[in-house]
N, C-alpha and C positions, 0 to 999 in steps of 0.2 A: 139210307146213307150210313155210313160206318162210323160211328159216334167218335173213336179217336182221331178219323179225317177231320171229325168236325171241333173239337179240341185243339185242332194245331193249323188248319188251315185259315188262314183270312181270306174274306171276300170284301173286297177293295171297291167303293162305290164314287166314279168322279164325276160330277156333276155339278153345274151352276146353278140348279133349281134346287132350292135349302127342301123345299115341300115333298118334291119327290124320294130327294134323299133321306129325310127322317121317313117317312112310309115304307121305303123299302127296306131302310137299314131296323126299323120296328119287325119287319114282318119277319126276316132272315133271323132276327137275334132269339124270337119268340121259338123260330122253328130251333134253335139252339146253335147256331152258328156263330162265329165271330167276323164280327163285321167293322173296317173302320170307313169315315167318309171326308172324302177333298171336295171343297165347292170348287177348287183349279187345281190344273196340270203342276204347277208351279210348287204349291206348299206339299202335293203326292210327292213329284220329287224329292224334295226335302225332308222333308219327314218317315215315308215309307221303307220300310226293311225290304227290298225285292228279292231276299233270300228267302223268304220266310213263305210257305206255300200256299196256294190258292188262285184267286183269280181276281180279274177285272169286270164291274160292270161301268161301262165307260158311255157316256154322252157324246153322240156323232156330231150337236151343233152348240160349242162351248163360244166363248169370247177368246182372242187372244189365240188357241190353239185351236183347231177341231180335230176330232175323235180320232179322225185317220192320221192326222200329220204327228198328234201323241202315238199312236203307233208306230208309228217308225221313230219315234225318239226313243220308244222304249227297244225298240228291236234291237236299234244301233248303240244301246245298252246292256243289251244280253237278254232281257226278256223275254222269258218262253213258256210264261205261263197264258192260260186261257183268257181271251178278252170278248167280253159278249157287248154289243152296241144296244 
């Protein structure tokens, strides 16, 4: 992968398992990526820049939202970046 994708891109981790999301967000940052994580739908909204490029690893079975019905929150918000479940 092209090291200045990897400088400017975020890879966005939402997830209500704290365990999974430090393991994955350890293992992306190792490979040298920028990585931030939401344990909810709710503080991503809030906090996240959706200008700012990269992607989503997003949780299909959250509390409160699940994975798909955040998609289409984000859609119906402009987002058109990549979401892997």
């Amino acid at each position: 992968m092209n090291s200045q994708y990897k400088e400017k891109a975020v890879i966005r981790i939402v997830d209500d398992d704290e365990g999974f999301g430090d393991a994955i967000r350890f293992m992306l940052k190792t490979d040298g990526w920028l990585v931030s994580y939401y344990s909810e739908t709710g503080t991503f909204l809030k906090k996240d820049d959706l200008d700012v490029p990269g992607c989503i690893i997003l949780d299909y079975q959250m509390p409160l939202v699940n994975g798909l019905e955040f998609q289409d929150i984000l859609a119906h918000r402009g987002y058109r970046q990549p979401i892997i479940f």
